[in-house]
DOZA-49634 format. One line per 10 residues: number of its first residue (from 1); their letters; for each residue x, y, z of N, C-alpha, C, O, CB. Coordinates in steps of 0.001 Angstrom, whole numbers. Glycine has a CB too. Layout:
N
NUM = A = X:Y:Z:X:Y:Z:X:Y:Z:X:Y:Z:X:Y:Z; ...
// end
This chain:
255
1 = XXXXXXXXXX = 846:-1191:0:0:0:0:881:1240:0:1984:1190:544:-957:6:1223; 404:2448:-638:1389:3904:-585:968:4296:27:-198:4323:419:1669:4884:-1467; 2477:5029:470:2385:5716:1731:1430:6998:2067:1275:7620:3118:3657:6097:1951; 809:7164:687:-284:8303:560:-1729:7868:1065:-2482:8538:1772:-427:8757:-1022; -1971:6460:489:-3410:5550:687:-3148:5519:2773:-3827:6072:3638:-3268:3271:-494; -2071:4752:2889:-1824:4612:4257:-1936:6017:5040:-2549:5859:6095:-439:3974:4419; -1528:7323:4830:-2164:8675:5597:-3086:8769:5607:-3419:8997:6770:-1993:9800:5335; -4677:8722:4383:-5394:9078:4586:-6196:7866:4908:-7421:7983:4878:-5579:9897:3855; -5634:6653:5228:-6604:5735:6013:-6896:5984:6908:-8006:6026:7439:-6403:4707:6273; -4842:6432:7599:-5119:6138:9367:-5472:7781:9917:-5642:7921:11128:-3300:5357:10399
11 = XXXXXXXXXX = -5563:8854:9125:-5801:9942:9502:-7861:10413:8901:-8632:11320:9215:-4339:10840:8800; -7932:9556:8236:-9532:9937:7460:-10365:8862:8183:-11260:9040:9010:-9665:9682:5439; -9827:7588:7643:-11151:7083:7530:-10102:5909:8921:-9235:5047:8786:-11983:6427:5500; -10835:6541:10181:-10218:5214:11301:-10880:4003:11854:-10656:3538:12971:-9873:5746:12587; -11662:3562:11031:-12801:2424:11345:-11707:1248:11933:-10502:1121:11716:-13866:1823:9700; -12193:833:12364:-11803:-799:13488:-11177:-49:14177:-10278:-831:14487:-10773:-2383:12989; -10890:1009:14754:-10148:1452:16022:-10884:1845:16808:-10371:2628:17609:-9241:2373:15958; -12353:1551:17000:-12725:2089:18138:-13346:1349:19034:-13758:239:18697:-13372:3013:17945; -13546:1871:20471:-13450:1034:21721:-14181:316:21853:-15297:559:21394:-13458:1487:22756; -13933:-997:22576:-14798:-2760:22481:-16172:-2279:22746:-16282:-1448:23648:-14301:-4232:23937
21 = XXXXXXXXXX = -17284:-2672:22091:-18143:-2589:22655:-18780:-3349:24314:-18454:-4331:24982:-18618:-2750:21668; -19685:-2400:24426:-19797:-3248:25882:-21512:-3611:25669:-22358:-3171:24890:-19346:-2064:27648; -21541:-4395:26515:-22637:-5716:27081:-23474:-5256:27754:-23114:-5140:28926:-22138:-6869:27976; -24838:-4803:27466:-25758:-4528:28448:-27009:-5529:28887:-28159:-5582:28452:-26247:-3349:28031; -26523:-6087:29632:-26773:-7286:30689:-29185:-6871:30757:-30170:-7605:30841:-25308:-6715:32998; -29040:-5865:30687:-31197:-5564:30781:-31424:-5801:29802:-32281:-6675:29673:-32140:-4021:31025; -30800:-5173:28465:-31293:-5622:27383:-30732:-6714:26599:-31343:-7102:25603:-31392:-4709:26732; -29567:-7279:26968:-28971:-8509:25936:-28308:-7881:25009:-27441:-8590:24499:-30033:-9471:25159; -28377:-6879:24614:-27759:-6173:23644:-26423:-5629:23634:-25832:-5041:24539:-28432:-5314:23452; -26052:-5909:22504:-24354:-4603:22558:-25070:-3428:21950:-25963:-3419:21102:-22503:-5076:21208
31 = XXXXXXXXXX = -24148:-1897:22921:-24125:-1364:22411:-22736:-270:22541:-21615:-682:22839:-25229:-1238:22469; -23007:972:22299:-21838:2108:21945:-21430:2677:23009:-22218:3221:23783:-22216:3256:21050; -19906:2629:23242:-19730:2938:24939:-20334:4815:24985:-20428:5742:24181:-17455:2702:25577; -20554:4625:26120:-20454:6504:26152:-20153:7489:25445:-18935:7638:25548:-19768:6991:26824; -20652:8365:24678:-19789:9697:24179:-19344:10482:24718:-19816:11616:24792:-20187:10430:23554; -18265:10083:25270:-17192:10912:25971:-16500:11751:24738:-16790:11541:23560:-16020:9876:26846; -15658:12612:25121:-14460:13489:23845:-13860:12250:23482:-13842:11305:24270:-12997:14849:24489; -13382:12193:22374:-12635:11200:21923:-11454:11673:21666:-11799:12817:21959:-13122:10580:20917; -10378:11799:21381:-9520:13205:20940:-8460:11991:19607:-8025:10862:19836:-8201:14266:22888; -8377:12605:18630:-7422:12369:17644:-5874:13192:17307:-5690:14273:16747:-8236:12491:16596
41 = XXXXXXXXXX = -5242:12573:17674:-4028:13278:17708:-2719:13102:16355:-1822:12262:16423:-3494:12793:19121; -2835:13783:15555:-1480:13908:14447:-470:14047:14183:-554:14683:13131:-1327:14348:13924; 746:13874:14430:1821:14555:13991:2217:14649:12943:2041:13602:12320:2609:14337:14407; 2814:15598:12242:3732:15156:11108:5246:15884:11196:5686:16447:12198:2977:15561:9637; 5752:15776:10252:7118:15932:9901:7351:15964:8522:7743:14936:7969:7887:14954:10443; 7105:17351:7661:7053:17358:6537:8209:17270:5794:9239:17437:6448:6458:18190:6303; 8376:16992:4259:9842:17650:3319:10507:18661:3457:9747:19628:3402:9709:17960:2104; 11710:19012:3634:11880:20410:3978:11347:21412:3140:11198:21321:1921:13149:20686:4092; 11080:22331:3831:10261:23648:2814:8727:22980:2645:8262:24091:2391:11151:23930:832; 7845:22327:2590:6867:21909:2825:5964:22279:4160:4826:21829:4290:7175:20835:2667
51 = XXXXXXXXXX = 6444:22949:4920:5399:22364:6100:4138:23957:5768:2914:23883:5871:6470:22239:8350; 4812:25035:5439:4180:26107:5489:3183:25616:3938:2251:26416:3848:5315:27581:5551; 3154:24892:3126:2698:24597:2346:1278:23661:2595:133:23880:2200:3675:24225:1764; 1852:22475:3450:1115:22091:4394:-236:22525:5136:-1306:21918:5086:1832:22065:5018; 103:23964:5987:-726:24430:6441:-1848:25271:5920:-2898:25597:6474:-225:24789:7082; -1272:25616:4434:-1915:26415:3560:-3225:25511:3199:-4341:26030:3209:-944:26827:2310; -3040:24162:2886:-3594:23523:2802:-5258:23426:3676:-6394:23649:3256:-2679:22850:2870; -4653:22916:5276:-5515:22942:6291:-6208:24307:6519:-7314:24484:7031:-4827:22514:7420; -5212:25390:5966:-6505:26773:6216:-7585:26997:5059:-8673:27545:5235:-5692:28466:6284; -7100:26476:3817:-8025:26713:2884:-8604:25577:2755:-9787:25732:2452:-7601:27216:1731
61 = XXXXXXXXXX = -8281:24444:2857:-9262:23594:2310:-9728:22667:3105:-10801:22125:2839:-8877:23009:1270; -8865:22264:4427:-9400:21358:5475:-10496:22019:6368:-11661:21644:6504:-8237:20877:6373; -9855:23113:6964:-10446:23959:7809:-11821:23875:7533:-12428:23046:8211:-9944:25256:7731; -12660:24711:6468:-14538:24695:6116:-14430:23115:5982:-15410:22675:6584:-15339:25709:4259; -13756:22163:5516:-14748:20907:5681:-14963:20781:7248:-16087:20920:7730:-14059:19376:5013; -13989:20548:7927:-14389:20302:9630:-15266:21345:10554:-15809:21103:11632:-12973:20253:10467; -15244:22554:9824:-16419:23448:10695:-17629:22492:10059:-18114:22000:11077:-16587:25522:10249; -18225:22072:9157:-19461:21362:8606:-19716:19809:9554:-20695:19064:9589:-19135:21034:6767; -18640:19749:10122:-18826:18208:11032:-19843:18132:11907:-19438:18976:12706:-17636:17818:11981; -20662:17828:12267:-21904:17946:13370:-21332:17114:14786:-21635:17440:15933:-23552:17072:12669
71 = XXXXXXXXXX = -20603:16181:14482:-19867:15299:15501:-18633:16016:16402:-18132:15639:17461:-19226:14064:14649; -18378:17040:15679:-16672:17758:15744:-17116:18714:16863:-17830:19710:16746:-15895:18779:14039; -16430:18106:18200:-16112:19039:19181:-15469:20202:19442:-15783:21077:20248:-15756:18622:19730; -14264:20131:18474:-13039:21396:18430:-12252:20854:17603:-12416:19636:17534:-12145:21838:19818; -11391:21304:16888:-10317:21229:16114:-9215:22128:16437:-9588:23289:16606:-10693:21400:14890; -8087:21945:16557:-6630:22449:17321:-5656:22446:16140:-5813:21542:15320:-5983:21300:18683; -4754:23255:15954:-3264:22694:15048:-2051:23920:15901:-2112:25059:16366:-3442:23093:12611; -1215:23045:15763:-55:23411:16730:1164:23347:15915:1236:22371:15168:82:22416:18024; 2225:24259:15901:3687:24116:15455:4704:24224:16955:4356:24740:18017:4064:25519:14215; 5486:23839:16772:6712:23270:17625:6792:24743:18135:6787:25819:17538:8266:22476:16756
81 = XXXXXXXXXX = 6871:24383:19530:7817:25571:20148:9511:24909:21052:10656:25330:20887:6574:26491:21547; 9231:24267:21574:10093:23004:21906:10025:20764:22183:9306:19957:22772:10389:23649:23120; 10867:20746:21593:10342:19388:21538:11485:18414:21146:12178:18623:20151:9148:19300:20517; 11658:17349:21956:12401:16448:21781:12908:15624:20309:13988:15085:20068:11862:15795:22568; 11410:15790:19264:12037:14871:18218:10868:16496:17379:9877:17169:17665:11586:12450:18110; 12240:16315:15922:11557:17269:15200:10043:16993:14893:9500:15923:15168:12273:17445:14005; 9484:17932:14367:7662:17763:14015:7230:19792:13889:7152:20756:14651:6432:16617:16080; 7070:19495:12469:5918:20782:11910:4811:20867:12443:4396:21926:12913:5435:20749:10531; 4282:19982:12455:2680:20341:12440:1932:19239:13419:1799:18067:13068:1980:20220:10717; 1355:19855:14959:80:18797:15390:-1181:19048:15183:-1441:20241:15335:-28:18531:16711
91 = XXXXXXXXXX = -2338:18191:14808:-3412:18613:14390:-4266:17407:15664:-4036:16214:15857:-3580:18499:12499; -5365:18419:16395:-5962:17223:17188:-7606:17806:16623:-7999:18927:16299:-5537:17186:19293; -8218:16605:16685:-9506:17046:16511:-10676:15798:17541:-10512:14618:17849:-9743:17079:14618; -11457:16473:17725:-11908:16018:19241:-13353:16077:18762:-13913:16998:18167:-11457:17130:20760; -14049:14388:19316:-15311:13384:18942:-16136:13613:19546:-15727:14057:20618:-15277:12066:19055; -17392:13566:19493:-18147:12720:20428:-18537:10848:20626:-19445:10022:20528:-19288:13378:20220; -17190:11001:20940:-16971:9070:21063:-16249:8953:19839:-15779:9882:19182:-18624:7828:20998; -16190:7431:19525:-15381:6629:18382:-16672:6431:17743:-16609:6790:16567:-14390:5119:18774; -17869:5976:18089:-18824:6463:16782:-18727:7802:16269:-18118:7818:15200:-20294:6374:17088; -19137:8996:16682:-19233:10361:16400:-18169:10215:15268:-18455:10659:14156:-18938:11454:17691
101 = XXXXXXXXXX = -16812:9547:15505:-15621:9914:14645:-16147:8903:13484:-15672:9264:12407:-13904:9600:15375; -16884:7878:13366:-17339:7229:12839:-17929:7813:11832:-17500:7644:10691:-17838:6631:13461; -19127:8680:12117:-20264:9427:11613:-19141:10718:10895:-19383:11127:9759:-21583:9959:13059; -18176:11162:11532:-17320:12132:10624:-16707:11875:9414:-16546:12480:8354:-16345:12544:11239; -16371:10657:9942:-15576:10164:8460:-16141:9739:7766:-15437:9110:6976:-14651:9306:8352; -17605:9674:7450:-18332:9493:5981:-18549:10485:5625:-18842:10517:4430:-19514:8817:5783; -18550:11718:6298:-18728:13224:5535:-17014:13916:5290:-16790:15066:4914:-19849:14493:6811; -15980:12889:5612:-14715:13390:5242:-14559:12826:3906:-14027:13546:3060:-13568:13027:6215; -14984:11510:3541:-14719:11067:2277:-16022:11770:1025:-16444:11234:1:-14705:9282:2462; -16307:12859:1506:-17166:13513:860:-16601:14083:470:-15462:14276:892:-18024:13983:1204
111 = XXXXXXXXXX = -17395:14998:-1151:-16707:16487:-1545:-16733:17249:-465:-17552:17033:428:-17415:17348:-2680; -15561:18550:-379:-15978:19706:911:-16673:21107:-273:-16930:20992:-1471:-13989:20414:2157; -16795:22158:480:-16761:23221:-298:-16197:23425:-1661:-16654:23672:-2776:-16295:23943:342; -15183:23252:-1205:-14101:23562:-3194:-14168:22000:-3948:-13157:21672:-4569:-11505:24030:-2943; -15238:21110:-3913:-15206:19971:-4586:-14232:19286:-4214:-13955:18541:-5154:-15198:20084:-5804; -13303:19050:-3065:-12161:18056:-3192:-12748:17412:-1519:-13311:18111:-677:-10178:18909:-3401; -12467:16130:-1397:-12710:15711:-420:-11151:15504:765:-9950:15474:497:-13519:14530:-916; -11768:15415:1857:-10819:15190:3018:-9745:14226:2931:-8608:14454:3345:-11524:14808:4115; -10120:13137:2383:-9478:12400:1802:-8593:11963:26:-7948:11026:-445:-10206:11853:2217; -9018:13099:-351:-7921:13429:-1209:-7106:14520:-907:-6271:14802:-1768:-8343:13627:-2400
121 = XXXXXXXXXX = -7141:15224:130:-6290:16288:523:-5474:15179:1352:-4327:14993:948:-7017:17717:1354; -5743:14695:2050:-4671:14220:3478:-4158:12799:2085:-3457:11967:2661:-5907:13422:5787; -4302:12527:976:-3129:11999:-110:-2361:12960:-443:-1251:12434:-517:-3588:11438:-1439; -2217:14524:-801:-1881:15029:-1228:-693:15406:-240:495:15486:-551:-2717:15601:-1729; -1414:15684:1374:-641:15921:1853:732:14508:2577:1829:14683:3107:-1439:16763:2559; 139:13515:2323:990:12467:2203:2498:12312:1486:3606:11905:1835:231:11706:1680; 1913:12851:330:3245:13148:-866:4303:13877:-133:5502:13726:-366:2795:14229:-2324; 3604:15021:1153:4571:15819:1342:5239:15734:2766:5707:16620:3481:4088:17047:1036; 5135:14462:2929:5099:14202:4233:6514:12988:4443:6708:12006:3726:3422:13632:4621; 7110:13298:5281:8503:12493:5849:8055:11581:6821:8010:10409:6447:9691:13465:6596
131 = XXXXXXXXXX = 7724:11818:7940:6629:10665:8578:5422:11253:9294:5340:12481:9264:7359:9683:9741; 4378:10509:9997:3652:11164:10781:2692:9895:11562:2085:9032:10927:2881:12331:9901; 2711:9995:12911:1879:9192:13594:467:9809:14248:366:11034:14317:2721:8648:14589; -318:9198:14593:-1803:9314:15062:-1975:8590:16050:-1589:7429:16186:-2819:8963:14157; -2664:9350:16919:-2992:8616:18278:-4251:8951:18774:-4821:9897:18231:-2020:8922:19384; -4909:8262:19867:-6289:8616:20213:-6134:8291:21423:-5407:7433:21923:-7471:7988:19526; -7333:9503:22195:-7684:9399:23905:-8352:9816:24291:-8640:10961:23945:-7083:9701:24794; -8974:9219:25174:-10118:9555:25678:-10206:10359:26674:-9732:10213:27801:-10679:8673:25944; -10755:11128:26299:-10836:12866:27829:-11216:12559:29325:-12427:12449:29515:-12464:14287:27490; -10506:12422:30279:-11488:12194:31601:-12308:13862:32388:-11996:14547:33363:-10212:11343:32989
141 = XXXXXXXXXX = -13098:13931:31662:-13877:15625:32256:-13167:15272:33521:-12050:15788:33562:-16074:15959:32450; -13435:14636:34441:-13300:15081:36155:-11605:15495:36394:-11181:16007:37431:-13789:13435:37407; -10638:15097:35013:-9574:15608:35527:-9140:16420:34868:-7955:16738:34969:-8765:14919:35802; -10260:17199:33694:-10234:18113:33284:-10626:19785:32900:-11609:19722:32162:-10203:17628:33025; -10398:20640:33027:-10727:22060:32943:-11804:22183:31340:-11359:22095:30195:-9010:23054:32895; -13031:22368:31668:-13769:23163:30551:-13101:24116:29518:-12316:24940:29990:-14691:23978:31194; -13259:24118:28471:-12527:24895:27169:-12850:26382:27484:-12184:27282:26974:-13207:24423:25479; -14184:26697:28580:-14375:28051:28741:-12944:28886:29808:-12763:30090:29992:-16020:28115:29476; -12151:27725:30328:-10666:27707:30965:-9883:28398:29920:-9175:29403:29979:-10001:26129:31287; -10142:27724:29095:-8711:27891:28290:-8886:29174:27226:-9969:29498:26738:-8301:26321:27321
151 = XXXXXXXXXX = -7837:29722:27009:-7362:30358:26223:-7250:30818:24716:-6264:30239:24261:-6804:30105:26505; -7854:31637:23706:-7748:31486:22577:-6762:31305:22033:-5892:32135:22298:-8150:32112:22154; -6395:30236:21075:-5378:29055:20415:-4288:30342:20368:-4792:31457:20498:-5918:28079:18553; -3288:30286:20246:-2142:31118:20056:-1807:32068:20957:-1098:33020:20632:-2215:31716:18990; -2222:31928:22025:-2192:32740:23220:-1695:32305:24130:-1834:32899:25199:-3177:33106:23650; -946:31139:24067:177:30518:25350:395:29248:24432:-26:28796:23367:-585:30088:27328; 1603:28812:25793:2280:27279:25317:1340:26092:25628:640:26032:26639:3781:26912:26187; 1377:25449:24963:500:23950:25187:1428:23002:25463:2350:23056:24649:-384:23349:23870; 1566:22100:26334:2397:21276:26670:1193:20004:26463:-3:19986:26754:3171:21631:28167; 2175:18872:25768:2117:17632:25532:2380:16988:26524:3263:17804:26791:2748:17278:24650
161 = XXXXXXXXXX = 2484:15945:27728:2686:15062:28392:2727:13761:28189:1960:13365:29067:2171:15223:29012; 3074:12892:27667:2622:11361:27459:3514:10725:28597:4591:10997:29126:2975:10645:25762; 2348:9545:28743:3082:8810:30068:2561:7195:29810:1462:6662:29657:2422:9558:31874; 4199:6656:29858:4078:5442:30070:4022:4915:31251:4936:5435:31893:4811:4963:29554; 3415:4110:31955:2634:3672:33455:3491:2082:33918:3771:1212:33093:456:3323:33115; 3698:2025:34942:4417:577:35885:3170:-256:35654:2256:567:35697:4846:793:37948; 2792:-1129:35491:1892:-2495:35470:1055:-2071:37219:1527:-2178:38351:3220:-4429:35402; -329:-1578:36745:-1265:-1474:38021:-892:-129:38253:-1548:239:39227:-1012:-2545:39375; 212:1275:37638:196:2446:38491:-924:3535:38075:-678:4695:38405:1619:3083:38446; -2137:3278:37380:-2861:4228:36591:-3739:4606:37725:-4159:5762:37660:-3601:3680:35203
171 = XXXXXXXXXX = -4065:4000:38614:-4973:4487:39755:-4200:5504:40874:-4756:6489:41359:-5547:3107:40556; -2822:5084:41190:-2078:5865:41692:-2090:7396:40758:-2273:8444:41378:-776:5079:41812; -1904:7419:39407:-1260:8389:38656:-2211:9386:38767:-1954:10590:38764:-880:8026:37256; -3424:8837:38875:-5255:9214:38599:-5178:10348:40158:-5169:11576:40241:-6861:7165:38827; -5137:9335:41153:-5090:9893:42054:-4360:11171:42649:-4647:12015:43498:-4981:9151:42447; -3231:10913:41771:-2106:12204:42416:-2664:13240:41439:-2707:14323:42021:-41:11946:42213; -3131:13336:40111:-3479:14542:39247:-4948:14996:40199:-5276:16169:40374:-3780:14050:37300; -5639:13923:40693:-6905:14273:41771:-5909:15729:42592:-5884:16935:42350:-7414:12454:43217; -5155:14817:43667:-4435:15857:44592:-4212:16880:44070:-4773:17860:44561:-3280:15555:45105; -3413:17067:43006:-3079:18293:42099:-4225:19085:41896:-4230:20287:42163:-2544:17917:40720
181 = XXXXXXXXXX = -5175:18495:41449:-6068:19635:41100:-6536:20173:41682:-6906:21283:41300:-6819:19594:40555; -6928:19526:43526:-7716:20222:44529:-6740:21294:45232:-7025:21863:46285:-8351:19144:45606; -5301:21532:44355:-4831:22410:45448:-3985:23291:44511:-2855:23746:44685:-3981:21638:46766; -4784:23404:43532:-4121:24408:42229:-3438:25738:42829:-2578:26227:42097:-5475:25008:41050; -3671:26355:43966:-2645:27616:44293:-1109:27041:44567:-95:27738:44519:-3203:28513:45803; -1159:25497:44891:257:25617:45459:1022:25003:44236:2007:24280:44384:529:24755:47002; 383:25419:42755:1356:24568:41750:604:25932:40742:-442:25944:40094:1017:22337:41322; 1573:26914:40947:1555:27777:40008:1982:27991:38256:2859:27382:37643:2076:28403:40638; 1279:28793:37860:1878:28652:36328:1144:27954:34999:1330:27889:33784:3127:27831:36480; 106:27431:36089:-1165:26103:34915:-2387:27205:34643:-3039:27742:35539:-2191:24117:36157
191 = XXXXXXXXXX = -2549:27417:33260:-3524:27884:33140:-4845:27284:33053:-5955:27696:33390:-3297:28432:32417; -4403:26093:32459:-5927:24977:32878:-5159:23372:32142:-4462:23529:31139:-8077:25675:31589; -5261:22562:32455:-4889:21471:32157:-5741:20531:31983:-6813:20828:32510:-4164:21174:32828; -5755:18606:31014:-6535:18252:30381:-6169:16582:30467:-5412:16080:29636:-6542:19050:29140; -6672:15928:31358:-6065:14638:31106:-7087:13307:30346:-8314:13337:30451:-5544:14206:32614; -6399:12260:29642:-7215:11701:28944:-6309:10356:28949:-5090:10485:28836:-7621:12476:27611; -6887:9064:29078:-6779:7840:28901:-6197:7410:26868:-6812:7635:25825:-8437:7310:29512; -4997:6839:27068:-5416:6277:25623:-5631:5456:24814:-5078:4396:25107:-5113:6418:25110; -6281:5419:23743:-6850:4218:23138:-6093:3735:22115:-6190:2547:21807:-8127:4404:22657; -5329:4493:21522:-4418:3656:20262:-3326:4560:20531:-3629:5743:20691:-5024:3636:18388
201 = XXXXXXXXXX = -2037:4206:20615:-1121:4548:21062:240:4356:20744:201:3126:20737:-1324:4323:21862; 1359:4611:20489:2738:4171:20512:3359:3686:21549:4558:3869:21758:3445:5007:20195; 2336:2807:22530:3374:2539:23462:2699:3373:25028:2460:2863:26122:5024:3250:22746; 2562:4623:24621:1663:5753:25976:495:4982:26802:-375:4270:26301:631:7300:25127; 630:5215:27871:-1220:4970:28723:-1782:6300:29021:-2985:6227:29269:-1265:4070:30560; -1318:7439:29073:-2149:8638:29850:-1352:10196:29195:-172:10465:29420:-1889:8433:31959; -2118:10920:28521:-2312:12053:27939:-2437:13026:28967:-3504:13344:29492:-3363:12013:27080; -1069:13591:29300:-2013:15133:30133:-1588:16126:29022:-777:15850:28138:-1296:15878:32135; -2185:17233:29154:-2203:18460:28551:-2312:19661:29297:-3154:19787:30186:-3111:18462:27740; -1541:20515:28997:-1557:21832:29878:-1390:23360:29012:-661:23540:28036:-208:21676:30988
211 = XXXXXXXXXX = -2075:24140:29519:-2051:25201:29430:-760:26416:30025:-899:26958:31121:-3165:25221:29837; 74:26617:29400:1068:27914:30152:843:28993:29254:289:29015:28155:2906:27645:30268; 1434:29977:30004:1650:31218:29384:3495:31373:28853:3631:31976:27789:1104:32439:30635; 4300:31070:29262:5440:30963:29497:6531:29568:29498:6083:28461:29793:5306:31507:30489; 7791:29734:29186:8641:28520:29505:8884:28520:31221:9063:27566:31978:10207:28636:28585; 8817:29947:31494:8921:29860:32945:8185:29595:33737:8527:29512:34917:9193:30624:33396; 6921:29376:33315:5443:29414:34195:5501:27465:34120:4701:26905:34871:3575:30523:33057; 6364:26610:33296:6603:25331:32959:6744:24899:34032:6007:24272:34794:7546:25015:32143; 8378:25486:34117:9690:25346:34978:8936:25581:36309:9238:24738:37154:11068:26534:34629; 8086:26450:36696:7865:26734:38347:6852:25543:38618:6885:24729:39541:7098:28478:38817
221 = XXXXXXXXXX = 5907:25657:37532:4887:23683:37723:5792:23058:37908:6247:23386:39004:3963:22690:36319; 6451:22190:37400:7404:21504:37443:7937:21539:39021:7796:20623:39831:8288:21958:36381; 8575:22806:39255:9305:22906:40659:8425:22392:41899:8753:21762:42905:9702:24488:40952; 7366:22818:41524:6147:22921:42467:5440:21382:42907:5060:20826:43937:4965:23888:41631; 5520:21100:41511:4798:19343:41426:5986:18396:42491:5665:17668:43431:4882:18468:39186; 6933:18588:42159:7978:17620:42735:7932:17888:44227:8516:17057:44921:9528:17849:42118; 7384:18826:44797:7711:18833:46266:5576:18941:46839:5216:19104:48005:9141:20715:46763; 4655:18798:45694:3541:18612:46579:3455:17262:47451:3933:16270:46900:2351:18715:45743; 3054:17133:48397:2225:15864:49186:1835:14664:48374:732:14798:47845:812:16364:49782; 2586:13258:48076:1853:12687:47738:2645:12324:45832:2382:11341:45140:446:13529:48157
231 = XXXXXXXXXX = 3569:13455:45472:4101:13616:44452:4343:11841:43960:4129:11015:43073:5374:14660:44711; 4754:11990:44870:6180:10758:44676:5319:9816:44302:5543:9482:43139:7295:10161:46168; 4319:9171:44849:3583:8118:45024:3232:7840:43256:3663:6854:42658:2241:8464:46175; 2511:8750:42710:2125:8804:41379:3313:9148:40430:3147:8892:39237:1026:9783:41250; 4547:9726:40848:5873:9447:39722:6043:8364:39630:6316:7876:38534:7230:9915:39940; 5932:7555:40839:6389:5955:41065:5941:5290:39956:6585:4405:39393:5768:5169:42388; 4613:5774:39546:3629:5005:38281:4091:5329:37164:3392:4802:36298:2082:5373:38146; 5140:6093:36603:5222:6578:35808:6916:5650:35073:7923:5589:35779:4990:8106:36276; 6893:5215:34039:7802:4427:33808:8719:5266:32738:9948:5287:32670:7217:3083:33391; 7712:5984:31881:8563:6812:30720:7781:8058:30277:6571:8137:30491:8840:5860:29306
241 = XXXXXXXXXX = 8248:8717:29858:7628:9728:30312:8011:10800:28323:8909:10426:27569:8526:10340:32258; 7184:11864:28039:7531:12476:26725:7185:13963:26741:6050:14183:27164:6770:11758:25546; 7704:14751:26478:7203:16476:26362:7538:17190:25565:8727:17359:25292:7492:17326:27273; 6355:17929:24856:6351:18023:23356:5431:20055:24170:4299:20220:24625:5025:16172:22019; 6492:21031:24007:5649:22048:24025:5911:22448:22670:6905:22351:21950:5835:23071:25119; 4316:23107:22450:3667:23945:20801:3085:25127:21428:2773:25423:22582:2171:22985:19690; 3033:25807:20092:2172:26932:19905:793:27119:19101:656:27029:17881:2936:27722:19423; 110:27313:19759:-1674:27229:18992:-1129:28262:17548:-75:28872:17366:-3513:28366:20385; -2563:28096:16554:-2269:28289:14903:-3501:28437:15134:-4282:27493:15260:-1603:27173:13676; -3871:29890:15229:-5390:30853:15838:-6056:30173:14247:-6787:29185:14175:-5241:33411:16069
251 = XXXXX = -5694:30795:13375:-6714:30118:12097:-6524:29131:11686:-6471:29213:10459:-6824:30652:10932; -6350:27968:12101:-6376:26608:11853:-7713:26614:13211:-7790:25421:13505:-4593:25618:12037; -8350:27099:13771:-8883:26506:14934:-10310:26242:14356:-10619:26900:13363:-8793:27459:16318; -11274:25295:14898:-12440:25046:14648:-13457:24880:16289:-13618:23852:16947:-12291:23732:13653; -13846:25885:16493:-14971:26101:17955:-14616:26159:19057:-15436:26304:19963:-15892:25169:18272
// end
């Protein structure tokens, strides 16, 4: 298969990836877990000189197809501000559930506005593409801040978190972001933060996301986290760990 067909499979059309159905024991029936946020996550890493080409793309021609989504919670795109492994461009766009994303992607393999569909753009943008992975997770609201928190896109740093977990530490990890949150004055510098479980992955169990204004407002979380009550217990869970800060891309945004 080309490596063009293979982008816009695993970025358009993501059927068989979504979560087991479950068993409802009153009625005998399967059905669709919860519509929770679902969140879809992109990276890429374009040709050199490509990436601004790239984005031209997503403002003119991706962008109006995903405002038309009825399923589409928000749409995000991010460029590097610091980050461990190079990457142009993150694009997250956020479900109502793995059906909802279901129900999106038959109106992605549609014409959009300018006659070209979602899925002949994300071939096109394949051609121009060096690598790029996709990931998905599921939002936990209770350990997360409402979007009326946050900030219009390009107006602070977004920090990436991925965390790989010890065998059994996800209840610990759960618990210590609990602690954290009930005592937000003594961990300065978070403008609102976002944690989420994940479902298809490289390897990751747990998505946090954060809001800063600053590299320094990072650095003092950071300082702050390591000496709260309780810290230690939930690092313990933590086996590997990844941090990827970006900058929001105000007109790439969708709601």
């Amino acid at each position: 298969m080309s490596g063009r067909k293979l982008l816009a499979m695993r970025v358009v059309a993501a059927t068989g990836l979504g979560m087991a159905a479950q068993w409802t024991p009153a009625s005998g029936q399967v059905g669709d877990p919860p519509a929770g946020e679902v969140r879809q996550i992109v990276t890429f890493l374009f040709q050199p000189g490509r990436a601004q080409q790239a984005q031209d793309i997503y403002r003119s021609q991706l962008v109006p197809i995903y405002r038309g989504l009825t399923d589409l919670v928000r749409f995000r795109a991010f460029r590097e501000a610091e980050s461990p492994e190079p990457l142009d461009l993150i694009v997250v766009s956020g479900y109502r559930g793995m059906a909802g994303m279901d129900r999106a992607n038959e109106l992605l393999r549609q014409p959009g506005p300018a006659g070209v569909s979602a899925l002949a753009l994300y071939g096109t943008l394949a051609a121009m593409t060096q690598w790029h992975h996709d990931q998905f997770a599921e939002m936990l609201p209770a350990l997360s801040d409402p979007p009326d928190r946050q900030i219009e896109p390009g107006g602070e740093l977004v920090v990436f978190e991925y965390l790989r977990l010890v065998p059994g530490g996800e209840g610990r990890l759960l618990a210590s972001v609990r602690a954290e949150r009930s005592s937000p004055a003594a961990l300065p510098g978070i403008v609102w933060s976002e944690t989420g479980r994940m479902l298809v992955s490289d390897g990751w169990d747990v998505l946090r996301i954060f809001g800063v204004r600053s590299l320094g407002d990072w650095h003092r979380y950071l300082t702050a986290r390591r000496s709260m009550a309780g810290f230690e217990a939930g690092d313990r869970s933590v086996a590997a760990r990844k941090t990827i800060i970006v900058r929001g891309l105000p007109d790439l945004a969708v709601r």
